[in-house]
C-alpha positions as CSV (number, residue, x, y, z in Angstrom):
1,X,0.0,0.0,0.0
2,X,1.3,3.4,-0.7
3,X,1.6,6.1,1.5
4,X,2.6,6.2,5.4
5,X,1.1,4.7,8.4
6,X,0.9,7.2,10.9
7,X,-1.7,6.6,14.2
8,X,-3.6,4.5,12.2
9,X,-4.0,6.3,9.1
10,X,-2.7,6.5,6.0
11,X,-1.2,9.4,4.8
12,X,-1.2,9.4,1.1
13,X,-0.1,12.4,-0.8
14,X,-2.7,12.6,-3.3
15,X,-5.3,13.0,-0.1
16,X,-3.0,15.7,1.8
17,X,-4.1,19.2,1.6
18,X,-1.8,21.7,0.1
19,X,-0.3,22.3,3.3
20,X,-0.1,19.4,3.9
21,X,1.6,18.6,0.8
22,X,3.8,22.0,0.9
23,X,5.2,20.1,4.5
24,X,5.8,17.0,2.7
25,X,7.8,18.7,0.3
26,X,9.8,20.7,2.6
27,X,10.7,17.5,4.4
28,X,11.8,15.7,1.4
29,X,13.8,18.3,-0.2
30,X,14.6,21.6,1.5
31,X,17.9,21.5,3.8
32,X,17.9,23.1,6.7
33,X,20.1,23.8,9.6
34,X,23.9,25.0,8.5
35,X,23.2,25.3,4.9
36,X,21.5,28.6,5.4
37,X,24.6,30.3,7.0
38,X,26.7,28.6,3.9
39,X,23.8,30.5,1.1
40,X,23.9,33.8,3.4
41,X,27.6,34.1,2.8
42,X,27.1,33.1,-1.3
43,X,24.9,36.2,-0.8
44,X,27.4,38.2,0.1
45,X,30.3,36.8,-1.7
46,X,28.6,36.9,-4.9
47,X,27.3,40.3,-4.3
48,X,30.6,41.6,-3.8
49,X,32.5,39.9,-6.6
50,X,29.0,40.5,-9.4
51,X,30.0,44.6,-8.4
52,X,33.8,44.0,-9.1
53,X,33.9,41.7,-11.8
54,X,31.1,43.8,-13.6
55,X,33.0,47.4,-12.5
56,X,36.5,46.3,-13.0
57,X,37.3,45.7,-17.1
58,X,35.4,49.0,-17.2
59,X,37.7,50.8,-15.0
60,X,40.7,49.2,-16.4
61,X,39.2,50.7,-19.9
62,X,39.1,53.8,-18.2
63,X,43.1,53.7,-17.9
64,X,43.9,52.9,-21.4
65,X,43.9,49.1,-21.0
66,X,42.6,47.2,-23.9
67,X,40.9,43.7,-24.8
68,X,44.8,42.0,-25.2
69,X,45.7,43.0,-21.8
70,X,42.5,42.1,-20.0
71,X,42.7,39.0,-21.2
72,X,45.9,38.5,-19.3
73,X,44.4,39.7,-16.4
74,X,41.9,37.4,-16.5
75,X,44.7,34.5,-17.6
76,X,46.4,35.5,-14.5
77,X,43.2,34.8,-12.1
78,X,42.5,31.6,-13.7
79,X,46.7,30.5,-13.6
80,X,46.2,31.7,-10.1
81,X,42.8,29.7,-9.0
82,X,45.3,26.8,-11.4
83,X,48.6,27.0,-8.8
84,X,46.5,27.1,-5.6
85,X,43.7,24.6,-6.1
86,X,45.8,21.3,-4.7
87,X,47.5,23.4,-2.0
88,X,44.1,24.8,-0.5
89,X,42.5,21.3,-1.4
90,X,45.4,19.9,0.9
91,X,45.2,22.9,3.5
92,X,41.4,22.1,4.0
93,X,41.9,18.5,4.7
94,X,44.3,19.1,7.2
95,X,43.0,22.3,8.7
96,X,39.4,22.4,8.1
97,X,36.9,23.9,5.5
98,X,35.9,26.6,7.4
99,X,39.4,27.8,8.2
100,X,40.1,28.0,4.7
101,X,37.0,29.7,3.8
102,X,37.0,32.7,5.6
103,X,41.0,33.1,5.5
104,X,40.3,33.6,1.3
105,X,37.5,35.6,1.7
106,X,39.5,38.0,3.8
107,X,42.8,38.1,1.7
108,X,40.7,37.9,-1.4
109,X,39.2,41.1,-0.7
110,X,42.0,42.8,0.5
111,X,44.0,41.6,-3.2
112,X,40.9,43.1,-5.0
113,X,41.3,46.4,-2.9
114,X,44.8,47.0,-4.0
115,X,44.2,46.4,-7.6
116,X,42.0,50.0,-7.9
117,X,45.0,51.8,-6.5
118,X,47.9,50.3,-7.3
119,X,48.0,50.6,-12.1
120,X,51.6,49.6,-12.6
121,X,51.1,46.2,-15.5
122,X,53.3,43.7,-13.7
123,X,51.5,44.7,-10.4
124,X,48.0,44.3,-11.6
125,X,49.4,40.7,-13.1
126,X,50.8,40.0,-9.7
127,X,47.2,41.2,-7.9
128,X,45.0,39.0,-10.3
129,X,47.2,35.6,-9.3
130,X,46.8,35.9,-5.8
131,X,43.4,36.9,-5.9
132,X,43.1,33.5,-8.4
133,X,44.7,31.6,-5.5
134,X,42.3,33.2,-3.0
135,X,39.1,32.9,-5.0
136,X,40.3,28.8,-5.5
137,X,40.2,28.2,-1.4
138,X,36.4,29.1,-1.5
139,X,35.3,27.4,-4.5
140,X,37.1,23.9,-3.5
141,X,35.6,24.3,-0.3
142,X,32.1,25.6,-0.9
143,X,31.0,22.5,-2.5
144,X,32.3,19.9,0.0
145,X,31.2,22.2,2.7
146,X,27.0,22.2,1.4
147,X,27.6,18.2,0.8
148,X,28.7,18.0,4.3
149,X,25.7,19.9,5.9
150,X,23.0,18.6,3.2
151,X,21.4,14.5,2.8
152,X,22.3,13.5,-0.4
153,X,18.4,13.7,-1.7
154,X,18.2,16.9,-1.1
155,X,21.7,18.3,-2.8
156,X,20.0,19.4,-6.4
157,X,17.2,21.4,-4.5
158,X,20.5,22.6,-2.1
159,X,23.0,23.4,-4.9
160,X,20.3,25.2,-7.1
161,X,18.9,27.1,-4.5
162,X,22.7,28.4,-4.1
163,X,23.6,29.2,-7.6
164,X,19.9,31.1,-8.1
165,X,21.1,33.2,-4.4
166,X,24.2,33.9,-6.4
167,X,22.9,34.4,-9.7
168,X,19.8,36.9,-8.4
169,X,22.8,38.7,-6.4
170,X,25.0,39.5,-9.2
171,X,21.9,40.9,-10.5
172,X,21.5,43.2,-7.6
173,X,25.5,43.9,-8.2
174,X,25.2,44.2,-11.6
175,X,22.2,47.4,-10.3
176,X,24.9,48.6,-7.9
177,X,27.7,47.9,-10.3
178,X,26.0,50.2,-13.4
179,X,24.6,53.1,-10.6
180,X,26.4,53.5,-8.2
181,X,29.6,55.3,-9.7
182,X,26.5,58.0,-11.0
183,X,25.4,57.8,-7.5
184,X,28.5,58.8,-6.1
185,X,28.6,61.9,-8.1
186,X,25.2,62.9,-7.3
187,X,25.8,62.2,-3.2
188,X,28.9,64.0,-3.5
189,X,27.8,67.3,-4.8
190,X,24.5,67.4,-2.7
191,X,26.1,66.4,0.5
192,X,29.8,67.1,0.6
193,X,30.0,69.8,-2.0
194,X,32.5,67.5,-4.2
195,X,32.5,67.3,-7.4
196,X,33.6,63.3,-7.8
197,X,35.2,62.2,-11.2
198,X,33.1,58.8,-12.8
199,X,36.3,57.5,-12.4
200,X,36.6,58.2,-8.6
201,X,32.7,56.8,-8.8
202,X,34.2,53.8,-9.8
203,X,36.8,53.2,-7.5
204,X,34.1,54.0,-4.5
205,X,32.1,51.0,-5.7
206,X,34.7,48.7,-6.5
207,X,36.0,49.7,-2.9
208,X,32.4,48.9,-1.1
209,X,32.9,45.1,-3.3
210,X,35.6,44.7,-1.7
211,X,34.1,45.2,1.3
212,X,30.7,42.9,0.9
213,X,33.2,40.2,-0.1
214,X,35.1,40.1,3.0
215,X,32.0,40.3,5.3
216,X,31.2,37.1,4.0
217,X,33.0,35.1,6.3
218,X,31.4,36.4,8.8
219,X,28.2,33.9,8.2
220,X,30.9,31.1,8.1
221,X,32.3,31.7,11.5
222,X,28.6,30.7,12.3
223,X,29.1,27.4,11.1
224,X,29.8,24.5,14.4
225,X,31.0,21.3,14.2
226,X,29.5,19.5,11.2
227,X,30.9,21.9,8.7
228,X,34.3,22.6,10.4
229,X,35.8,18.9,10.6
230,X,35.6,16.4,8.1
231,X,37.2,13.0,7.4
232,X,39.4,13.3,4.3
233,X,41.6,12.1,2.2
234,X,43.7,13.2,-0.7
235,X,43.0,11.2,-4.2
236,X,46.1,9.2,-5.1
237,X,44.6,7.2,-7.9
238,X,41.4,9.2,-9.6
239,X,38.6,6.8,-10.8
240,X,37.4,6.5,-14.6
241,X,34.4,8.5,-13.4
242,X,36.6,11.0,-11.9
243,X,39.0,11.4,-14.6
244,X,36.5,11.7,-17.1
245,X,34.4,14.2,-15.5
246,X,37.5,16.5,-15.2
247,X,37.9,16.2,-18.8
248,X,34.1,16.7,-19.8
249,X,33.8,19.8,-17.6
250,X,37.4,21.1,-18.3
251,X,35.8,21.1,-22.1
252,X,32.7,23.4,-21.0
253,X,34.7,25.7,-18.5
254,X,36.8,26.8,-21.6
255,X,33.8,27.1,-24.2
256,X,32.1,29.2,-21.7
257,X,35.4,30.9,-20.3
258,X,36.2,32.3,-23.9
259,X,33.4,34.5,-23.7
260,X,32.2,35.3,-20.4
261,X,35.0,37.8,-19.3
262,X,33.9,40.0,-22.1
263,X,30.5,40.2,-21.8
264,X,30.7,43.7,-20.4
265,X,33.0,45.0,-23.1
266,X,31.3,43.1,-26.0
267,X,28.5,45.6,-25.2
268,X,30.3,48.6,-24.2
269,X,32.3,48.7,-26.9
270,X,31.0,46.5,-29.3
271,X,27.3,47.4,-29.5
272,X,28.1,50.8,-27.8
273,X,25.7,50.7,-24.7
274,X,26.1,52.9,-22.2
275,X,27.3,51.7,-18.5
276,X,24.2,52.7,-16.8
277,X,22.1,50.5,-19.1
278,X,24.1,47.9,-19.1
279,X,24.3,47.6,-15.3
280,X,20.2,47.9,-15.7
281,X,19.8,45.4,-18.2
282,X,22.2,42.8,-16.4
283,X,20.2,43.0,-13.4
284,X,16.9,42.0,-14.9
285,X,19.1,39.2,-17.0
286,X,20.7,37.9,-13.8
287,X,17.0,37.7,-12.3
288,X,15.9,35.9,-15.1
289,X,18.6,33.2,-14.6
290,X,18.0,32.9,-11.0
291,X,14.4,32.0,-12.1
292,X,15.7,29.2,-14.5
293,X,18.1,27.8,-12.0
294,X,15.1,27.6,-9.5
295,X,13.8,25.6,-12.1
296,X,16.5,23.4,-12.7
297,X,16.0,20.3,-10.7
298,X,12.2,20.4,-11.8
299,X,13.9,19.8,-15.4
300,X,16.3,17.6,-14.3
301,X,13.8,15.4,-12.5
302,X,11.8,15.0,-15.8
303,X,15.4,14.4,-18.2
304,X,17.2,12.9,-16.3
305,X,21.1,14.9,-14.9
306,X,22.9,14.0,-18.2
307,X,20.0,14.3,-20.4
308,X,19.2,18.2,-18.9
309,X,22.8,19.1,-18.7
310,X,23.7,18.4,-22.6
311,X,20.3,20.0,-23.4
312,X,21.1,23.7,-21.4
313,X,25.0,23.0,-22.9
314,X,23.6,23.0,-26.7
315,X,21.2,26.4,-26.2
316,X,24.2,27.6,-24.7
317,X,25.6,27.0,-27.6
318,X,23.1,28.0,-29.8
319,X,22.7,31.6,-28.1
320,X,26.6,32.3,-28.3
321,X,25.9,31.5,-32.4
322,X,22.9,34.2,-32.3
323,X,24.8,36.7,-30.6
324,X,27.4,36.8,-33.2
325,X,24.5,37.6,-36.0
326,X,24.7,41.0,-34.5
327,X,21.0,42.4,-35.3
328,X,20.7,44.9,-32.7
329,X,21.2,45.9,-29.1
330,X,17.7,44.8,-28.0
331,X,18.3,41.4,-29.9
332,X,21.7,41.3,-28.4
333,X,20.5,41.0,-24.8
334,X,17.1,39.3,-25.3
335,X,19.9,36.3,-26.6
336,X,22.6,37.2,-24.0
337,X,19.4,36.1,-21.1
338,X,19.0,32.9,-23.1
339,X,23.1,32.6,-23.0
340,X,23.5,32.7,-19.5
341,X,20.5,31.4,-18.4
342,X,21.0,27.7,-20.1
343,X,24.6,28.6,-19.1
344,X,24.1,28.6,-15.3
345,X,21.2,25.5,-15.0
346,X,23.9,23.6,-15.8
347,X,26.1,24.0,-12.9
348,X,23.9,22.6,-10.4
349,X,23.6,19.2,-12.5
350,X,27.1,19.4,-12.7
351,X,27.9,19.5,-8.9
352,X,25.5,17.0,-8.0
353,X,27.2,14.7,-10.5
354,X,30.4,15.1,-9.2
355,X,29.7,15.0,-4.9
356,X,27.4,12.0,-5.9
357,X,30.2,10.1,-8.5
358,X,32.8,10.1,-5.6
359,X,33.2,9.4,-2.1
360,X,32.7,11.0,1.1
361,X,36.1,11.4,1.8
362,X,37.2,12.5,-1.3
363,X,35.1,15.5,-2.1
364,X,37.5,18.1,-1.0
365,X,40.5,16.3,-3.1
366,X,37.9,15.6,-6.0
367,X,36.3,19.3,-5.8
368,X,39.8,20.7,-5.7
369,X,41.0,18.9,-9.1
370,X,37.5,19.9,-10.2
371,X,38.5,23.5,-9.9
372,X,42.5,23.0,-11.1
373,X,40.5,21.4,-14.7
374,X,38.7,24.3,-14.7
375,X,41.5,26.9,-13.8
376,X,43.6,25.7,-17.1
377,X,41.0,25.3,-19.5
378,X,39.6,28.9,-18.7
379,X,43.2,30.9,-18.0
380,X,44.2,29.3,-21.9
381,X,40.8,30.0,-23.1
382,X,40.7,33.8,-21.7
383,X,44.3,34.7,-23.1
384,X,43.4,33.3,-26.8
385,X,39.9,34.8,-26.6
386,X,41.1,38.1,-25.5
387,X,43.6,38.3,-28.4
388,X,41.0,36.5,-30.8
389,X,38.8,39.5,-30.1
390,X,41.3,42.4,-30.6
391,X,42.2,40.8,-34.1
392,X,39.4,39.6,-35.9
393,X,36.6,41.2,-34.3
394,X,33.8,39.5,-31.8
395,X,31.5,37.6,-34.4
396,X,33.9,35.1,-36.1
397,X,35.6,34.5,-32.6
398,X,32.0,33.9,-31.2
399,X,30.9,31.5,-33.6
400,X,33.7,29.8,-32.7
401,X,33.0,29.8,-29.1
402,X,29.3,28.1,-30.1
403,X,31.1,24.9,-32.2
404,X,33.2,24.7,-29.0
405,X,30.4,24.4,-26.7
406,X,28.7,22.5,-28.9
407,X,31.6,20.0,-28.7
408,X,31.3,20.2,-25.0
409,X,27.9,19.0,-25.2
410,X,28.5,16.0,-26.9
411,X,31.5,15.1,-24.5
412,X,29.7,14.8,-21.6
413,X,27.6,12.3,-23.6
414,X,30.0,10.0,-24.6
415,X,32.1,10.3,-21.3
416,X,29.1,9.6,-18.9
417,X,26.9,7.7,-20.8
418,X,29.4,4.6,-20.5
419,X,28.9,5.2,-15.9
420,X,25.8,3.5,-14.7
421,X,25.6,4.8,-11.4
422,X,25.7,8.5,-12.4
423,X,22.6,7.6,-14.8
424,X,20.2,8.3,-12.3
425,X,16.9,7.6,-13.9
426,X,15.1,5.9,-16.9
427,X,15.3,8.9,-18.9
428,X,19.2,9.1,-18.9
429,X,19.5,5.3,-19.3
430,X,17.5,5.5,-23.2
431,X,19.4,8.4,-24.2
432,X,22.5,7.0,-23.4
433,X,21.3,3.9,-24.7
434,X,20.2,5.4,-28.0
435,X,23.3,7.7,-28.2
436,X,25.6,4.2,-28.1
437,X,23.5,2.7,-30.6
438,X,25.0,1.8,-34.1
């Protein structure tokens, strides 16, 4: 008989009110407990780096820096995130996630601090690594930290609701981001009497990133014992799972990587829209894609992980080709919300995936070679990309970027239909089946 006994009745859903069925729910998949101090600090993390990272390229524009040498910038971050991901992987497992955590987020923001005052090339270089090495200790650790605190049912409902909190935030940063410099003018003259520069507008809100970034490890400190220890060990041998894994996802981290540090100049520069817009129109974007990450394990549930993941890679894909038709600002970002929308449902699939293909004790080694894969594929993909750009010009480059994603798609395909236990449902088991198929 379905349904639970309880005092003597049976408590089916199909006969619970919605209430009652809205309990049943919450039971089943919300987390509760430590998780919530782990998505309060996303909100302020992601709040603080949405402001910089959308602020920053701009500002850098502002000092005569062009598309070549922000792509070594952003080469330098990823080579940095590259250097320290097995270092902090083996610093957490001997000193504890949380240690880690809010020892990055405090260096991290103090690295981003001196990079609005301090112009000098090599500096800047030398700034972008360490704040690469610092941004590393939080992303190996975040993951293993929510699989820690969360049953493993309810991870997909615990990993999107994170990645839709830090996807709506960088909307509100991308508000703050486009504003604020304006509203730094305006304050200035109505309340101090000083006329502040755009440029001096800029450094005030890259400045008050910095400092929403480091108050994020405040809601860490929070955290008590199940969060702060952990049984560990480092990965001497990596499984066939793991191994391919890091080479499917290395594939779609430098598709995506190509392209997503430009965003902001593509339409500056590019299209020619104007900073205050842009901050506008990547807020509403960002709420869009916290929308369809909310969604994401609804459509996951009905496709299957691998089935829903190559499905959001290829519109990915498919929007990167549209954007390099060029027809128009308003056609521009109607495609850009498609673009990073499918772009970011993907990522909780992915985590889930990889916390569910490997064992307890080797999250933090296996989310720390996650992140080195990723670190490579993206610091090579932004250096050629940002050259790419300042030679030929963003749509060939682009259309490029869409037959590599495309590619991407199809790898995780071959590499993980041939891994029973990360097929999850019958949906996944045909396609795979049918994919294999002569």
């Amino acid at each position: 008989m379905d349904g639970i006994v309880a005092n003597g009745r049976v408590r089916d859903s199909r006969y619970l009110s919605p209430v009652g069925r809205l309990d049943n729910w919450r039971a089943e998949q919300v987390p509760g407990g430590e998780f919530w101090a782990l998505v309060v600090a996303t909100l302020l993390f992601n709040f603080g780096i949405s402001v910089y990272f959308f602020l920053y390229n701009l500002f850098m524009l502002d000092l005569g820096f062009r598309e070549k040498s922000l792509g070594v910038l952003a080469s330098a971050l990823a080579l940095g995130s590259m250097a320290g991901t097995i270092p902090m992987g083996m610093v957490a497992r001997r000193v504890g996630l949380t240690k880690v955590m809010i020892a990055c987020l405090l260096m991290m923001a103090v690295g981003f601090g001196a990079r609005v005052f301090l112009f000098w090339y090599p500096v800047q270089v030398a700034f972008a690594f360490f704040d690469g090495v610092m941004l590393c200790g939080w992303v190996v650790c975040l993951s293993p930290a929510v699989a820690k605190v969360v049953e493993e049912r309810k991870r997909p409902f615990a990993f999107s609701v994170l990645f839709a909190v830090a996807v709506a935030t960088g909307s509100l940063g991308g508000l703050v981001g486009g504003n604020m410099p304006e509203w730094c003018q305006s304050l200035g003259l109505r309340y101090g009497g000083v006329a502040v520069s755009l440029f001096e507008g800029k450094r005030i809100t890259l400045l008050v990133a910095c400092a929403s970034t480091a108050l994020a490890a405040w809601p860490i400190t929070r955290l008590s014992g199940s969060a702060r220890t952990q049984t560990a060990r480092w990965i001497q041998r990596p499984s066939p799972f793991l191994l391919r894994f890091l080479l499917a996802n290395a594939c779609w981290a430098a598709a995506v990587g190509a392209f997503n540090p430009f965003t902001n100049v593509f339409f500056v520069r590019y299209l020619g829209v104007p900073v205050a817009r842009l901050g506008d129109f990547f807020s509403v974007a960002q709420l869009l894609q916290a929308g369809a990450v909310l969604l994401t394990p609804l459509v996951l549930r009905r496709t299957g992980l691998i089935s829903g993941i190559m499905a959001a890679q290829l519109t990915t894909a498919t929007a990167v080709g549209l954007l390099a038709a060029g027809r128009g600002i308003l056609h521009a970002e109607v495609i850009y919300c498609v673009f990073m929308a499918s772009q970011h449902m993907c990522d909780p699939g992915i985590q889930s995936l990889l916390m569910d293909g490997v064992a307890a004790e080797e999250r933090s080694g296996a989310a720390a070679m996650n992140f080195l894969a990723i670190s490579i594929a993206q610091a090579g993909a932004a250096a050629a990309a940002g050259s790419a750009f300042g030679r030929f010009g963003y749509p060939p480059v682009l259309v490029g970027i869409a037959a590599a994603t495309t590619m991407a798609a199809v790898a995780f395909r071959l590499l993980y239909s041939r891994h029973p236990h990360v097929i999850h449902n019958k949906q996944d088991r045909q396609a795979a089946a049918a994919f294999l198929a002569p």
